[in-house]
PQR file of N, CA, C, O and H, with PARSE charges and radii, in Angstrom:
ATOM      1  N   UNK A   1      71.979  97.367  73.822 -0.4000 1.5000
ATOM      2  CA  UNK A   1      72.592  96.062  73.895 -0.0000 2.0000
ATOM      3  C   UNK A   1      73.139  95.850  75.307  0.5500 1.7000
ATOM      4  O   UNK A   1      73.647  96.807  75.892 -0.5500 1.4000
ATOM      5  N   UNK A   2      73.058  94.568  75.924 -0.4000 1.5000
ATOM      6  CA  UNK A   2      73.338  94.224  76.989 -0.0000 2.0000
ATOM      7  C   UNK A   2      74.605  93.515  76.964  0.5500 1.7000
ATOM      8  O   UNK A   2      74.963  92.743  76.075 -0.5500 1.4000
ATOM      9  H   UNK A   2      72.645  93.790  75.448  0.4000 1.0000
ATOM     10  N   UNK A   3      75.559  93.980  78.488 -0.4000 1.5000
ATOM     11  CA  UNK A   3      76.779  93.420  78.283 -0.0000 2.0000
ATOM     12  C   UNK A   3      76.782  92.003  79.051  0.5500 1.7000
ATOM     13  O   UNK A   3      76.262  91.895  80.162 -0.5500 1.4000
ATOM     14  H   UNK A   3      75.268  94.607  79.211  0.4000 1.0000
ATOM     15  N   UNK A   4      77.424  90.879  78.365 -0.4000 1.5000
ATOM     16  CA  UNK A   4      77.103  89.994  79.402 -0.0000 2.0000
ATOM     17  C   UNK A   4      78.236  89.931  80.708  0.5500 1.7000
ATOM     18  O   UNK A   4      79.460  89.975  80.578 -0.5500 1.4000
ATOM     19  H   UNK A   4      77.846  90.967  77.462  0.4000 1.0000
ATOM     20  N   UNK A   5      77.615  89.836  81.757 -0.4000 1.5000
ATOM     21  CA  UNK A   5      78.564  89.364  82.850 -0.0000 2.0000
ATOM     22  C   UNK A   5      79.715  88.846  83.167  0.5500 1.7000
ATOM     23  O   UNK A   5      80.385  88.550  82.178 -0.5500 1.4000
ATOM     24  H   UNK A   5      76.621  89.800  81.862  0.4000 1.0000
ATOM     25  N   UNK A   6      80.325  88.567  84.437 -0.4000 1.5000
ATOM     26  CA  UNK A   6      81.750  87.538  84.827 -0.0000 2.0000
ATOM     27  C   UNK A   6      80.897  86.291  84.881  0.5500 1.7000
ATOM     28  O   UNK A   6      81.048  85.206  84.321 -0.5500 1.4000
ATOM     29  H   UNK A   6      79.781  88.808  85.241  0.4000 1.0000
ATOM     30  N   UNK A   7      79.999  86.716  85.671 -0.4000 1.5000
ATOM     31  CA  UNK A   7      79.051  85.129  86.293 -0.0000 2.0000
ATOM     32  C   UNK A   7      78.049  84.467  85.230  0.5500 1.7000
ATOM     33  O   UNK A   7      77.649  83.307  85.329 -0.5500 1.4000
ATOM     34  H   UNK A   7      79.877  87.598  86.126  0.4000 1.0000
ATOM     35  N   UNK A   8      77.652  85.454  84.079 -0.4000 1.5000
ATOM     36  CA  UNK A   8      76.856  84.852  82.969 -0.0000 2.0000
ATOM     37  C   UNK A   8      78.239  83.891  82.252  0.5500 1.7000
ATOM     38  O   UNK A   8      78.315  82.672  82.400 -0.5500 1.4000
ATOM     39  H   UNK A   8      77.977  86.396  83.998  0.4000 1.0000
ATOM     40  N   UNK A   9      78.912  84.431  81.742 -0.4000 1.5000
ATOM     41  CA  UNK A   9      80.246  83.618  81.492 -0.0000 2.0000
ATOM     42  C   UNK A   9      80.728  82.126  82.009  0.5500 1.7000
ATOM     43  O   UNK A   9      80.870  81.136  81.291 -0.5500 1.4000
ATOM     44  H   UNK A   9      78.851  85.422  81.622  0.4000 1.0000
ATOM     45  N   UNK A  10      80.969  82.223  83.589 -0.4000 1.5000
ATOM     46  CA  UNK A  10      81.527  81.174  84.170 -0.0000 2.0000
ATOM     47  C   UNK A  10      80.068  80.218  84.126  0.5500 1.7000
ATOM     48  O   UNK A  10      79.927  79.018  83.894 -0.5500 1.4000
ATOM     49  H   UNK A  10      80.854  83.027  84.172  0.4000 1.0000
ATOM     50  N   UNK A  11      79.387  80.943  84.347 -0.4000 1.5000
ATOM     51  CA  UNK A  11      78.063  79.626  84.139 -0.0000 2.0000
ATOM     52  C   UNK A  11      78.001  78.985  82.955  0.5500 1.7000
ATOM     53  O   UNK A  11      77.948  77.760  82.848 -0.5500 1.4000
ATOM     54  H   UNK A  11      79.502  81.918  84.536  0.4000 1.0000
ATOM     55  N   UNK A  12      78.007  79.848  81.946 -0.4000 1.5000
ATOM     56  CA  UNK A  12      78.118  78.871  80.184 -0.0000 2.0000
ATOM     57  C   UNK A  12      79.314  78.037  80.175  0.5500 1.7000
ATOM     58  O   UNK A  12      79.314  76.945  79.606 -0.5500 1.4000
ATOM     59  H   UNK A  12      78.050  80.844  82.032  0.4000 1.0000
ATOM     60  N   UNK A  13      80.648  78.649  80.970 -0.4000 1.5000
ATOM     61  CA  UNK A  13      81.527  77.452  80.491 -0.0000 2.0000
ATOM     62  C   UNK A  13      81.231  76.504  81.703  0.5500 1.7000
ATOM     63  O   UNK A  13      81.277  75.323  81.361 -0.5500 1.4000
ATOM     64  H   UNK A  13      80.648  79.536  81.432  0.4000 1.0000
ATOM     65  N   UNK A  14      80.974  76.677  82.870 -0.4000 1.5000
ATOM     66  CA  UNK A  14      80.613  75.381  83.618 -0.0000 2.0000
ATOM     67  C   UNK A  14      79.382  74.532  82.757  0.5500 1.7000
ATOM     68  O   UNK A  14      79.227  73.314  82.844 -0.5500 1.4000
ATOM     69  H   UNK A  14      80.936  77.637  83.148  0.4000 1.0000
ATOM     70  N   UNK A  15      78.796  75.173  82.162 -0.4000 1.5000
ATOM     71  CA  UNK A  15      77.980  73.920  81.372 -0.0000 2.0000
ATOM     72  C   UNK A  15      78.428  73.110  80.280  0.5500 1.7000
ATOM     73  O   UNK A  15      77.997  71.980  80.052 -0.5500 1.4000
ATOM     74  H   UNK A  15      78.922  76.162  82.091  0.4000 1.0000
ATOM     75  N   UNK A  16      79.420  73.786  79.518 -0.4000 1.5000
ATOM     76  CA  UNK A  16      80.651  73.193  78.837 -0.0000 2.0000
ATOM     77  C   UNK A  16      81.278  72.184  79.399  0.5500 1.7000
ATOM     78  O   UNK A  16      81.123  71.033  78.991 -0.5500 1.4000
ATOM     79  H   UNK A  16      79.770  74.704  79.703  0.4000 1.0000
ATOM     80  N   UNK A  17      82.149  72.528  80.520 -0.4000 1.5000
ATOM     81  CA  UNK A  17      82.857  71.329  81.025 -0.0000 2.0000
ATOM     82  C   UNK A  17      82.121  70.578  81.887  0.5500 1.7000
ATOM     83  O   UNK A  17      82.854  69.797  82.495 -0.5500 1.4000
ATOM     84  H   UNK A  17      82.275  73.463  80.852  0.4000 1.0000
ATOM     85  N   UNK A  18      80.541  70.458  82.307 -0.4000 1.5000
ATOM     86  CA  UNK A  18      79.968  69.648  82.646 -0.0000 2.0000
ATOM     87  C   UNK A  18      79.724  68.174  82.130  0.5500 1.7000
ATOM     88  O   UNK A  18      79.758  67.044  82.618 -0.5500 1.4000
ATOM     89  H   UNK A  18      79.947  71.093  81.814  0.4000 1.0000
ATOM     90  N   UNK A  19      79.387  68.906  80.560 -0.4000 1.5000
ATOM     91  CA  UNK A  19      79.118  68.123  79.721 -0.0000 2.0000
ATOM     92  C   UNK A  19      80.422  67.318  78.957  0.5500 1.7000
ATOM     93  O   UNK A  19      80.326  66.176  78.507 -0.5500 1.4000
ATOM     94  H   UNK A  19      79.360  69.824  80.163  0.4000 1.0000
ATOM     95  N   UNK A  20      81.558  68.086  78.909 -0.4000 1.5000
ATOM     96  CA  UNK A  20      82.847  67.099  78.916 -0.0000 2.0000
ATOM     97  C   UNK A  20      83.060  65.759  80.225  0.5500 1.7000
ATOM     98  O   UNK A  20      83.601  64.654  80.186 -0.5500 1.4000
ATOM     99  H   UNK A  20      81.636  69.013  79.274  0.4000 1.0000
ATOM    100  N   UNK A  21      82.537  66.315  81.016 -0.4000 1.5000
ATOM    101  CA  UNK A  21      83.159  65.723  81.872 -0.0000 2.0000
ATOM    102  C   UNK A  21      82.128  64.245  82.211  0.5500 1.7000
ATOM    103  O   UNK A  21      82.516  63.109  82.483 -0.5500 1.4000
ATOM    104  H   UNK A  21      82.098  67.213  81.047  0.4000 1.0000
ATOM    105  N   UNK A  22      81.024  64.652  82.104 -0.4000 1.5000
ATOM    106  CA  UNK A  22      79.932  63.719  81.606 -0.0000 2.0000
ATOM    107  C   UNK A  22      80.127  62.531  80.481  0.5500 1.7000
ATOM    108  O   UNK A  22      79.849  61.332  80.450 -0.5500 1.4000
ATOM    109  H   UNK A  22      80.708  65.575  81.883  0.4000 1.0000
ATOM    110  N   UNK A  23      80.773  63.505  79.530 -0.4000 1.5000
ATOM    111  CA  UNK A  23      81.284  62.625  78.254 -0.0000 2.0000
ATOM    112  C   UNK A  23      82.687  61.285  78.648  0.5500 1.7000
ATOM    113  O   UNK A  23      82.820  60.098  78.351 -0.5500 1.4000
ATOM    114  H   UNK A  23      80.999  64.478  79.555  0.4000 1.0000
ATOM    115  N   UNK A  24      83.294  62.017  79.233 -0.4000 1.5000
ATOM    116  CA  UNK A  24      83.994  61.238  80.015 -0.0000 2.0000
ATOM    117  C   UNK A  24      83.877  60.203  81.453  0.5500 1.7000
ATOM    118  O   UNK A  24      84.769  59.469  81.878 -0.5500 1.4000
ATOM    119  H   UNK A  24      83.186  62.981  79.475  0.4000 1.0000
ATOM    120  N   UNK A  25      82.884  60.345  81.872 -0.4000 1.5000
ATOM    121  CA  UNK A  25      82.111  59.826  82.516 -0.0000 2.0000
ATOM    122  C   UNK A  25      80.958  59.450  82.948  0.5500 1.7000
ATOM    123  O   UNK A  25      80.681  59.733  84.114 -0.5500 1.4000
ATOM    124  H   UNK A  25      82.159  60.941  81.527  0.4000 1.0000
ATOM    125  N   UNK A  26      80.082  58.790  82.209 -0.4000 1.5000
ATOM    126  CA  UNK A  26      78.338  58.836  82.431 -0.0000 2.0000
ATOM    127  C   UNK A  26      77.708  58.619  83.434  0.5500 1.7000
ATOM    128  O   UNK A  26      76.513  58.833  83.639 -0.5500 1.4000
ATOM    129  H   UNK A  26      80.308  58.560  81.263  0.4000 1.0000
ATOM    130  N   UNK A  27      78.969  57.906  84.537 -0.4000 1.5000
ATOM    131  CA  UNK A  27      78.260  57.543  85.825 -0.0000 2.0000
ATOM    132  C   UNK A  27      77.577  58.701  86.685  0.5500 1.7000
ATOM    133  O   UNK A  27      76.587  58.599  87.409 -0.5500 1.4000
ATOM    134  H   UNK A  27      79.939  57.732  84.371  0.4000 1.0000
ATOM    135  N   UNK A  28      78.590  60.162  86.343 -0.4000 1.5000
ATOM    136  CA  UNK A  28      78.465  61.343  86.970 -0.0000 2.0000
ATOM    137  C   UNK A  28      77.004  61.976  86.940  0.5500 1.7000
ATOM    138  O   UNK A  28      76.747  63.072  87.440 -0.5500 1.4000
ATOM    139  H   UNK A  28      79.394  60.245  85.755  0.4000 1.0000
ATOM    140  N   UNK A  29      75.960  61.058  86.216 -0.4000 1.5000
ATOM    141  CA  UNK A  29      74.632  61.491  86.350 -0.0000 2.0000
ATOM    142  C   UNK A  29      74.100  61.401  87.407  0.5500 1.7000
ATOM    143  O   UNK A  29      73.283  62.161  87.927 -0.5500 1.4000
ATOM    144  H   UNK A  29      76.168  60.168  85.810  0.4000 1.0000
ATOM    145  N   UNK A  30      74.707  60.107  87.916 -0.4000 1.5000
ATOM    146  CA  UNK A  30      74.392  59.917  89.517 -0.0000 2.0000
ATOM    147  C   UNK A  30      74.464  61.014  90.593  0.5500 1.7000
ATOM    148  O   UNK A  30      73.727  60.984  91.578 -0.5500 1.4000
ATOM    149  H   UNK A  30      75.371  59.490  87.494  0.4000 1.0000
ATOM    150  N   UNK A  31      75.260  61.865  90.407 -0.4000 1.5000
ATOM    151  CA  UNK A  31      75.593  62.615  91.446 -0.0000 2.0000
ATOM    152  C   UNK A  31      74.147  64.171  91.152  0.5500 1.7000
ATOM    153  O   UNK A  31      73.669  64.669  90.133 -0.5500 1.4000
ATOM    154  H   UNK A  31      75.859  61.890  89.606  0.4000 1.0000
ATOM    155  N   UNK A  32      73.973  64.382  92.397 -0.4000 1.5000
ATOM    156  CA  UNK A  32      73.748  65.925  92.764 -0.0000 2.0000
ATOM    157  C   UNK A  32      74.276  67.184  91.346  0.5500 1.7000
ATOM    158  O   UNK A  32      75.404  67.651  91.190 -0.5500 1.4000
ATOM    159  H   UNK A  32      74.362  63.978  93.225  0.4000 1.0000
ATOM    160  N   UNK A  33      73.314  67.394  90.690 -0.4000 1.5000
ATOM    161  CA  UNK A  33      73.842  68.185  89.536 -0.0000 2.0000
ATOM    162  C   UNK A  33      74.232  69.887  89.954  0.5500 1.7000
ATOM    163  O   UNK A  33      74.966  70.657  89.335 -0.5500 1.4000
ATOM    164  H   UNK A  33      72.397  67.014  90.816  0.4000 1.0000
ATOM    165  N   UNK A  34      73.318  70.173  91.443 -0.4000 1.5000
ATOM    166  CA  UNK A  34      73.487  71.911  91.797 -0.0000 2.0000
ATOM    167  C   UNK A  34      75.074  71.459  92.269  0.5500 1.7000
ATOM    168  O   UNK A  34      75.986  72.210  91.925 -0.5500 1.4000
ATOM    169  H   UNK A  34      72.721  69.548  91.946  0.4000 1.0000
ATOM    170  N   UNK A  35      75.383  70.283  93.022 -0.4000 1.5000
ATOM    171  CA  UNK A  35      76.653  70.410  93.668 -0.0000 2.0000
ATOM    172  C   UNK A  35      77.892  69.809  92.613  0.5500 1.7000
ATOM    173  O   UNK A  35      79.079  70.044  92.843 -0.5500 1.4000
ATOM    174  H   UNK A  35      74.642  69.672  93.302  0.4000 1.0000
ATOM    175  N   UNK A  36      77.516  69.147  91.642 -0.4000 1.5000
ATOM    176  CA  UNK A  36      78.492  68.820  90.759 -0.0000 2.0000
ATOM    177  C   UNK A  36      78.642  70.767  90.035  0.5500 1.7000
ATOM    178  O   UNK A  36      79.788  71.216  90.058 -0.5500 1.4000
ATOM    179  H   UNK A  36      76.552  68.955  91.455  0.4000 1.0000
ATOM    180  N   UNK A  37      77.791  71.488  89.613 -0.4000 1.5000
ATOM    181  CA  UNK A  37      77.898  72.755  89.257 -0.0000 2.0000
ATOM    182  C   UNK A  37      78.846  73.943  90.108  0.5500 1.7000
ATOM    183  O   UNK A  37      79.682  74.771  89.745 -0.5500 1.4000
ATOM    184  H   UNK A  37      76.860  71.123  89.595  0.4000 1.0000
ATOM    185  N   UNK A  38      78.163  73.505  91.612 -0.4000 1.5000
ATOM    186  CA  UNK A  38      79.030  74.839  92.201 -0.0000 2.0000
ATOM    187  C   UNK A  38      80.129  74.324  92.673  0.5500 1.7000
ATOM    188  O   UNK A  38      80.680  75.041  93.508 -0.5500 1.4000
ATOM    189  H   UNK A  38      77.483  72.833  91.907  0.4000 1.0000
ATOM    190  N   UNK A  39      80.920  72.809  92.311 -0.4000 1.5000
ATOM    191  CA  UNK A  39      82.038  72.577  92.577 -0.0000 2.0000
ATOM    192  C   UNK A  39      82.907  73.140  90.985  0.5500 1.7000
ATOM    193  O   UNK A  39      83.776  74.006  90.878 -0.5500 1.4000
ATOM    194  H   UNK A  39      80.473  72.226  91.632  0.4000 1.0000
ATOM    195  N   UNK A  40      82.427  72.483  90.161 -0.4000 1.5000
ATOM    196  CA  UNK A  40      82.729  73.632  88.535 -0.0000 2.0000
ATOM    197  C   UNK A  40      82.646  74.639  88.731  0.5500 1.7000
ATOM    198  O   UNK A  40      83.798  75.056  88.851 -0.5500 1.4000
ATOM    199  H   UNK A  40      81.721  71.780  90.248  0.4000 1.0000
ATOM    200  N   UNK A  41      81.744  75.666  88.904 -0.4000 1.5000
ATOM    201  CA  UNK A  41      81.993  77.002  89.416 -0.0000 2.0000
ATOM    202  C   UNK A  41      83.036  77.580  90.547  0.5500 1.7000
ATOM    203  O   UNK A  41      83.859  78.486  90.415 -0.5500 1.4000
ATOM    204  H   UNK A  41      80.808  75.327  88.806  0.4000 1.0000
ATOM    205  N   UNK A  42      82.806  76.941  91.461 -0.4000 1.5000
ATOM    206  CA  UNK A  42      84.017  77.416  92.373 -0.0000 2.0000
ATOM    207  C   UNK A  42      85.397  77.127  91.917  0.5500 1.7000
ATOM    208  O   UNK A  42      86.407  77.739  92.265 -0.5500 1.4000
ATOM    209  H   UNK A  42      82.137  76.205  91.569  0.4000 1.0000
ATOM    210  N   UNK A  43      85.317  76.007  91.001 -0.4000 1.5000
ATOM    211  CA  UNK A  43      86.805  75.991  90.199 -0.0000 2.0000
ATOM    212  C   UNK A  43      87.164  76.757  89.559  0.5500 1.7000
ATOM    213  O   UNK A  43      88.377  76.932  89.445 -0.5500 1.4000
ATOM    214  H   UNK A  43      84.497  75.510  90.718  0.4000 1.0000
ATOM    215  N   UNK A  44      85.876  77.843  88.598 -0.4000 1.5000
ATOM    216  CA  UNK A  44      86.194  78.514  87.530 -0.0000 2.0000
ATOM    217  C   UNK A  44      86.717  79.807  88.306  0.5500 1.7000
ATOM    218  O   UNK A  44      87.686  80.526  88.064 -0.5500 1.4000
ATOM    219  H   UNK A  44      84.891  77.700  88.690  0.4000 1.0000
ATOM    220  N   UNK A  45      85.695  79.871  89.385 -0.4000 1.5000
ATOM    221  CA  UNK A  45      86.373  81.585  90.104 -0.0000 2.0000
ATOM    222  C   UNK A  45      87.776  81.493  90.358  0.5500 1.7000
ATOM    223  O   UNK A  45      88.467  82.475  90.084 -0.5500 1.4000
ATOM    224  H   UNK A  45      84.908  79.286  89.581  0.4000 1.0000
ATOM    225  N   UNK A  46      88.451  80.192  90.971 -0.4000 1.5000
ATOM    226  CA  UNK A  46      89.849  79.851  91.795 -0.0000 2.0000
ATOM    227  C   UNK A  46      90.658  80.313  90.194  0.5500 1.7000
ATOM    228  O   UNK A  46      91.557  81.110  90.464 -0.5500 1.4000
ATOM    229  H   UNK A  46      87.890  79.395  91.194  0.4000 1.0000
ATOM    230  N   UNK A  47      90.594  80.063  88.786 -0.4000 1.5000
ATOM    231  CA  UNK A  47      91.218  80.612  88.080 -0.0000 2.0000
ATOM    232  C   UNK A  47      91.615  79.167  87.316  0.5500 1.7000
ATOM    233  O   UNK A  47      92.334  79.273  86.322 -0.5500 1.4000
ATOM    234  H   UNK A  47      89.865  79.415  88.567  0.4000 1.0000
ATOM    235  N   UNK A  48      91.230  77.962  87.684 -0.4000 1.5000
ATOM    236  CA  UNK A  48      91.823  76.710  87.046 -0.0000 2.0000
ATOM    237  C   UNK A  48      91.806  76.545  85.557  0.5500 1.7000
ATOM    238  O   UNK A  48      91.904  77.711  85.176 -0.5500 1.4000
ATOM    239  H   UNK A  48      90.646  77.876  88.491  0.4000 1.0000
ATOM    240  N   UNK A  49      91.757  75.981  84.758 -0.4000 1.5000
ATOM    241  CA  UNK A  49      92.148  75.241  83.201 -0.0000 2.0000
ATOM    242  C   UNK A  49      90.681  74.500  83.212  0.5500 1.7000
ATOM    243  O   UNK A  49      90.128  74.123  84.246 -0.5500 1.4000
ATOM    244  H   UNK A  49      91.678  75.033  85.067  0.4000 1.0000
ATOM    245  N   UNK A  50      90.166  74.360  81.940 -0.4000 1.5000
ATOM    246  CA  UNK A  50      89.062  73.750  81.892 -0.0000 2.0000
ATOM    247  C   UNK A  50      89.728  72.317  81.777  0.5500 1.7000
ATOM    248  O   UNK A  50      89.455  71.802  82.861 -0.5500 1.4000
ATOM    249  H   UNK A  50      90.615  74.667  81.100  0.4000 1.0000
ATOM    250  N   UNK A  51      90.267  71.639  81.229 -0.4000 1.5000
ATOM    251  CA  UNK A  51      91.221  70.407  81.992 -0.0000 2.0000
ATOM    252  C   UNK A  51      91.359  69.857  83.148  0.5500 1.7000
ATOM    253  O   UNK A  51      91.099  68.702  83.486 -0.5500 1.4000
ATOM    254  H   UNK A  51      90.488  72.058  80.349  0.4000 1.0000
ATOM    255  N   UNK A  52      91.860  70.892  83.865 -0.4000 1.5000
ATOM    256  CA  UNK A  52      91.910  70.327  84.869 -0.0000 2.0000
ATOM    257  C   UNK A  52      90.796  70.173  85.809  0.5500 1.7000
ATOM    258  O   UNK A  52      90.682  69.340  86.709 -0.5500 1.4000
ATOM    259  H   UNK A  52      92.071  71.830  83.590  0.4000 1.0000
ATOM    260  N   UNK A  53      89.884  71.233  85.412 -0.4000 1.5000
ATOM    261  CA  UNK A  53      88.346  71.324  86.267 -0.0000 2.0000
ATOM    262  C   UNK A  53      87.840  69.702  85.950  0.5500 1.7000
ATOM    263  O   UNK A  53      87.384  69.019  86.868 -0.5500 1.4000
ATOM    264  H   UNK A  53      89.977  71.909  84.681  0.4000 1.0000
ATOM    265  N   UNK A  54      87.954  69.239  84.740 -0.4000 1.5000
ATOM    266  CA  UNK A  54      87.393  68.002  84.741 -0.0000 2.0000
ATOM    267  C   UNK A  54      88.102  67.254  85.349  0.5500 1.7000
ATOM    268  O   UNK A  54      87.527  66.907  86.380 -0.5500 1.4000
ATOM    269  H   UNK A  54      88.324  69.794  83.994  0.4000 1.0000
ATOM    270  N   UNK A  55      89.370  66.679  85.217 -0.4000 1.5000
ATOM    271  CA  UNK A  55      90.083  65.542  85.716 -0.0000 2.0000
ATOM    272  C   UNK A  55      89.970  66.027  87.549  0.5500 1.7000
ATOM    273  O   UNK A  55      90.493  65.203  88.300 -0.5500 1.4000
ATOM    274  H   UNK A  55      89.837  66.961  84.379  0.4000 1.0000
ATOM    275  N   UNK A  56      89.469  67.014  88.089 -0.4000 1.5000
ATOM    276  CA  UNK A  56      89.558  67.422  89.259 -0.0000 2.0000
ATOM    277  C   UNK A  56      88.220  66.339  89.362  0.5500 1.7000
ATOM    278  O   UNK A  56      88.204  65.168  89.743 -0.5500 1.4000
ATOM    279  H   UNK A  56      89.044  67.683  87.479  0.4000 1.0000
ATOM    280  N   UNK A  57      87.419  66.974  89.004 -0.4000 1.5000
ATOM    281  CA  UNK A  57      85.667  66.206  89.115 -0.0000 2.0000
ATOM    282  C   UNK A  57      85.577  65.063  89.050  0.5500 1.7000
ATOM    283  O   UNK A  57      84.830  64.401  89.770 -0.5500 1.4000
ATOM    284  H   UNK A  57      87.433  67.925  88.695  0.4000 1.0000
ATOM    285  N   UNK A  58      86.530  64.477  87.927 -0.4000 1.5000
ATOM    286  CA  UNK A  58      86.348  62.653  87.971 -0.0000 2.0000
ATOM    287  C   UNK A  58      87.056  62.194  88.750  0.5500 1.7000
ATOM    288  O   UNK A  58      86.692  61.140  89.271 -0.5500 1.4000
ATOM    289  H   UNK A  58      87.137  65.015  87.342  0.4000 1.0000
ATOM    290  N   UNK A  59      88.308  62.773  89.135 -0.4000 1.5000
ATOM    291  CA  UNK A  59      88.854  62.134  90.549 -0.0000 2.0000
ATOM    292  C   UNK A  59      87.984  62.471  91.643  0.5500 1.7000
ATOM    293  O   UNK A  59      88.181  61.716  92.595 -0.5500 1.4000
ATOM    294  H   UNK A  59      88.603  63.629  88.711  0.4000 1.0000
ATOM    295  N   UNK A  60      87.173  63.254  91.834 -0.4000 1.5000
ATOM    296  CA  UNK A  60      86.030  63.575  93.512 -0.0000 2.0000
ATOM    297  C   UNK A  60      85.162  62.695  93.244  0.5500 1.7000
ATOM    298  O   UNK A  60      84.632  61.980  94.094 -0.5500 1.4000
ATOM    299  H   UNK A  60      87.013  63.868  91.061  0.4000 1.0000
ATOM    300  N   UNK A  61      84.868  62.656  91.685 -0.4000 1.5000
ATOM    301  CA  UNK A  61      83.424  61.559  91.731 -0.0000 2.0000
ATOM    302  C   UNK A  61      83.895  60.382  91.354  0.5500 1.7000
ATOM    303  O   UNK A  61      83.256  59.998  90.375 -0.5500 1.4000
ATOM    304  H   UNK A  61      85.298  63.238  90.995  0.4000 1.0000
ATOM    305  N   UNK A  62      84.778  59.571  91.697 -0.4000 1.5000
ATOM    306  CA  UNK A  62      85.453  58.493  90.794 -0.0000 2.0000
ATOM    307  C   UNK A  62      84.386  57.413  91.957  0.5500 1.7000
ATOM    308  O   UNK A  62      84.546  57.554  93.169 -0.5500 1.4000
ATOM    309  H   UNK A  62      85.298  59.883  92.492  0.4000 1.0000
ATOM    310  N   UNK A  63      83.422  56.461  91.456 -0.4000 1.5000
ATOM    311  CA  UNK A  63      82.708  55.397  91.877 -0.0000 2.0000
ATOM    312  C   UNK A  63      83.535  54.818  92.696  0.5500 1.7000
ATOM    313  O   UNK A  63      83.479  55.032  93.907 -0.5500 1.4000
ATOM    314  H   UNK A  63      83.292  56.347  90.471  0.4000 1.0000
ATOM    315  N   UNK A  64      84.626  53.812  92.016 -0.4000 1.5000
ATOM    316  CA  UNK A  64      85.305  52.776  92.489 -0.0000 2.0000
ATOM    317  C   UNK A  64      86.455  53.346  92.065  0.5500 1.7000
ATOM    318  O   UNK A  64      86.462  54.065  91.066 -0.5500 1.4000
ATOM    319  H   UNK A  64      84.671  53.638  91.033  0.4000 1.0000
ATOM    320  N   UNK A  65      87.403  53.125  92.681 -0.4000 1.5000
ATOM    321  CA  UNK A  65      88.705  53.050  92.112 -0.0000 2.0000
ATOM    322  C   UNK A  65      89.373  51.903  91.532  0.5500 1.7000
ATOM    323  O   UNK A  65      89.311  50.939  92.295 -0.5500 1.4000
ATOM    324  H   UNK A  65      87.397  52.541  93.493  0.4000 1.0000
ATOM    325  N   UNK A  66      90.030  51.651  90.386 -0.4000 1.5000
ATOM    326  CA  UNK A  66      90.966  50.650  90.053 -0.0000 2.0000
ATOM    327  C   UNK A  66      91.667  49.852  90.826  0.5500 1.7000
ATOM    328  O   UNK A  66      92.679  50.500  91.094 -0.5500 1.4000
ATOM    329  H   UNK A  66      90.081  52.434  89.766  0.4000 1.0000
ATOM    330  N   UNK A  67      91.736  48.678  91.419 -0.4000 1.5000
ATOM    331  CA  UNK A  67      92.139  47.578  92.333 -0.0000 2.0000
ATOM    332  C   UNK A  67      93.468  47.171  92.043  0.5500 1.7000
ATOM    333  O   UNK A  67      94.203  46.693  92.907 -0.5500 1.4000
ATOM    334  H   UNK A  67      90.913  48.152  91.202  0.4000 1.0000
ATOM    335  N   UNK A  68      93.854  47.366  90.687 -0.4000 1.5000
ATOM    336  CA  UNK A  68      94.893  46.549  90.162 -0.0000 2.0000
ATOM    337  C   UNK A  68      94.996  45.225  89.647  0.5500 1.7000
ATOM    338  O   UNK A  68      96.012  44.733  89.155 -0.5500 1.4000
ATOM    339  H   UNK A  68      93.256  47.755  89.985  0.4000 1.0000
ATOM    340  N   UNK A  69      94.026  44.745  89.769 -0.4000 1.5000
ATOM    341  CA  UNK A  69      93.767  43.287  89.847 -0.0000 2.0000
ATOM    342  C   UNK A  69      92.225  43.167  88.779  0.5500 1.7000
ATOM    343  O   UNK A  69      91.390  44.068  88.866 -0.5500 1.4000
ATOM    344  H   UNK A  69      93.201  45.145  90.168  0.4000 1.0000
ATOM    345  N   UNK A  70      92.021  42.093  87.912 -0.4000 1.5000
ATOM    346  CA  UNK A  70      90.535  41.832  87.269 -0.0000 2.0000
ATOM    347  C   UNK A  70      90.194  40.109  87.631  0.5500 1.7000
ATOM    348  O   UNK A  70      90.932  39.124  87.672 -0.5500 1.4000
ATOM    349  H   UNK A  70      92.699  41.361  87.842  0.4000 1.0000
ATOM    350  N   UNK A  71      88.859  40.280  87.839 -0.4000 1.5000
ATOM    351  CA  UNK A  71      88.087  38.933  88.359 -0.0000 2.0000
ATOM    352  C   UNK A  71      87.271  38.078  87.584  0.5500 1.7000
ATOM    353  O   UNK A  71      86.380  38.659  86.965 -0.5500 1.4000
ATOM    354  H   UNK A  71      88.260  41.080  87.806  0.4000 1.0000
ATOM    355  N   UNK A  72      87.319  37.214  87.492 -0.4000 1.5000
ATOM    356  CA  UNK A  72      86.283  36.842  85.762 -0.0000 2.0000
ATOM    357  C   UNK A  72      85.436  36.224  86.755  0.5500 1.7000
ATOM    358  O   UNK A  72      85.111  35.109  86.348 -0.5500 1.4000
ATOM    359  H   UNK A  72      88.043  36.742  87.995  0.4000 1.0000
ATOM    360  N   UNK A  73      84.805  36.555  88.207 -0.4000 1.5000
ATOM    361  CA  UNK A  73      83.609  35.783  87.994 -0.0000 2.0000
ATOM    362  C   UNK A  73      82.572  36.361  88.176  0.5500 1.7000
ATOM    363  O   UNK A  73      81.502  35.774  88.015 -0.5500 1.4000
ATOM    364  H   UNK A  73      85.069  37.461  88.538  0.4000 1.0000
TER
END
């Protein structure tokens, strides 16, 4: 029987909170998926919260930001 890894690990849960974070944001398809990954990964090595790895990601990938203001035309 084979033991699995540190890095087999952080890769399954970066695909976890990929896909949260996706869920929470669909625009994020747009982006570069190796670099949306090794920014999740490099979060997971730094030691972060799967929480916060996402709300980290949707604030880097946030499209537009909120204006404060809505336009009806």
């Amino acid at each position: 029987m084979r033991k699995i890894t540190q890095l087999e690990r952080i890769k399954s849960k970066a695909l976890r909170i990929a896909l949260t974070a996706f869920r929470a944001n669909p625009s994020l398809g747009a982006c570069q998926a190796k670099a949306l990954f090794a920014e999740i990964v490099a979060h997971l090595k730094s030691g972060m919260k799967d929480a916060d790895i996402v709300k980290a990601v949707l604030d880097n990938h946030a499209t537009s930001k909120p204006s404060g203001h809505m336009s009806l035309n």
